[in-house]
N, C-alpha and C positions, 0 to 999 in steps of 0.2 A: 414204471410198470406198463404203461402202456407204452411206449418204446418194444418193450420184449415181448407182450401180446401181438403188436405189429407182426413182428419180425417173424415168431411162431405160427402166425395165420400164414402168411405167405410160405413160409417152409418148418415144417415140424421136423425137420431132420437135421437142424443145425447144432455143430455142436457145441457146448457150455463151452468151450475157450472160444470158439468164433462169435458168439451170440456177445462174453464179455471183453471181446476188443471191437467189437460193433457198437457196445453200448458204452464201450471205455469204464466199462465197473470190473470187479474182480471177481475172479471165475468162482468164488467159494457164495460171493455175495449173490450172484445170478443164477446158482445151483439153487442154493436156498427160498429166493424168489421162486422160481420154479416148480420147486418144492411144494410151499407156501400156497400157490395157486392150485396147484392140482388137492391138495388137499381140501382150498375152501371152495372147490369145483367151479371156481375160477376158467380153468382151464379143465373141459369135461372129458377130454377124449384127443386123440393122434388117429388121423385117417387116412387111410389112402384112397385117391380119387384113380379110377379107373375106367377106360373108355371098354365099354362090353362090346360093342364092334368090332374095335380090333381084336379085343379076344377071344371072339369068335366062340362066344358063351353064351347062351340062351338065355335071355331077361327079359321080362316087361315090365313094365313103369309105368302108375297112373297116379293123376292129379285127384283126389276126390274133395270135392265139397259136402261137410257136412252140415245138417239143420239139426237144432237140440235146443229144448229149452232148458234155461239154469235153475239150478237146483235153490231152493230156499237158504238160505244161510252161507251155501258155499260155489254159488256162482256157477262156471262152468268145470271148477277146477277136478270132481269127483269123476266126472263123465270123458275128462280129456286123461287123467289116472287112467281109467278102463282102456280105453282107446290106446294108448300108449303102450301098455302089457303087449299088443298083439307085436309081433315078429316080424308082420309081413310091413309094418308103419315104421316106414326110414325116418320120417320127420312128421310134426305136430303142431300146428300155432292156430292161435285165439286171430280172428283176424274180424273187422269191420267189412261191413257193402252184405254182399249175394246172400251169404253161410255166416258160423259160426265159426268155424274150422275148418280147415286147410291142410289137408293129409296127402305127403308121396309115397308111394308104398309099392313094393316089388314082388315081383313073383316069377316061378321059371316060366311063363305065357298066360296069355292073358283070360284061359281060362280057370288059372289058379288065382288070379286076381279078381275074377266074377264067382268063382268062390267062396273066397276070402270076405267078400262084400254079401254077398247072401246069407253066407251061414256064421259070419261071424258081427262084421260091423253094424249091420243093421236088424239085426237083433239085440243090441246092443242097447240095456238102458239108459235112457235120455235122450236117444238119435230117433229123430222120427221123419229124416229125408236125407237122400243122397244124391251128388250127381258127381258122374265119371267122368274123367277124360283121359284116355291113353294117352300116353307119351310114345310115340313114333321114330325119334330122331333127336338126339341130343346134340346142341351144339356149342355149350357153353354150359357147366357146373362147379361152382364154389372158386370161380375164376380162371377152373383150366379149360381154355380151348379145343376142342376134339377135332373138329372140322374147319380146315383150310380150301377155299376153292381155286388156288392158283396150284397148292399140290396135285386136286384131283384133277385142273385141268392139263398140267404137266404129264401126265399117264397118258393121258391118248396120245392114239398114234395120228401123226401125220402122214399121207399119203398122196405124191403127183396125180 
């Protein structure tokens, strides 16, 4: 199983005959697995990673640190529910050290994402601090490289 969790993290587009002569199982038996995973959400989702620069599409991205205290009986889990509902929260995690929580979250500019954090997140029961940080320049996400500096310095021109 994890053989073919490997092979689908690195590319979700492979298909059940390639995936079962790479695992040397039979393609009914790896269908199934598959199957199987997606159902016990094992495997939660197929995504595509794409660089918004080159596509020359309007996004911004910020880090946010959130403060919250845990709830009686159910920890933090009630308050990171809430938080998750919103649309504009690509990712969510419990984490140790600064904060409580650890939110990336998108918006068409970064005034939709001061927004987003006024009139939604931090009015938000249980959060009683935040702190922002845009994202400016991505150069590495979920292991695809966006930026090469021997590409961009092969663009310039040379001149006598």
């Amino acid at each position: 199983m994890n053989e073919l969790l490997n092979l689908l993290k690195d590319n979700a587009r492979y298909e059940v005959r390639d995936l079962a002569l790479l695992l040397n199982e039979d393609e009914e038996k790896v269908s199934e697995e598959i199957r199987k995973l997606e159902e016990d959400k094992v495997i939660a989702g197929y995504h595509t990673i794409i660089n918004w620069d080159k596509a020359e599409t309007p996004i911004s991205k910020a880090i946010i640190f959130v403060n919250c205290v845990p709830e009686r009986e159910r920890g933090y889990d009630r308050i990171a529910e809430r938080i998750s509902r919103y649309p504009e929260v690509e990712s969510l995690s419990l984490i140790s050290g600064k904060a409580e929580f650890i939110l990336k979250v998108t918006g068409k500019d970064m005034r939709e994402i001061s927004h987003f954090l006024a009139h939604k997140l931090a009015p938000t029961e249980g959060v009683n601090g935040t702190e922002t940080m845009f994202i400016l320049k991505e150069y590495k996400t979920n292991n695809a490289v966006f930026y090469n500096a021997n590409e961009e310095s092969e663009r310039l021109l040379v001149t006598p």
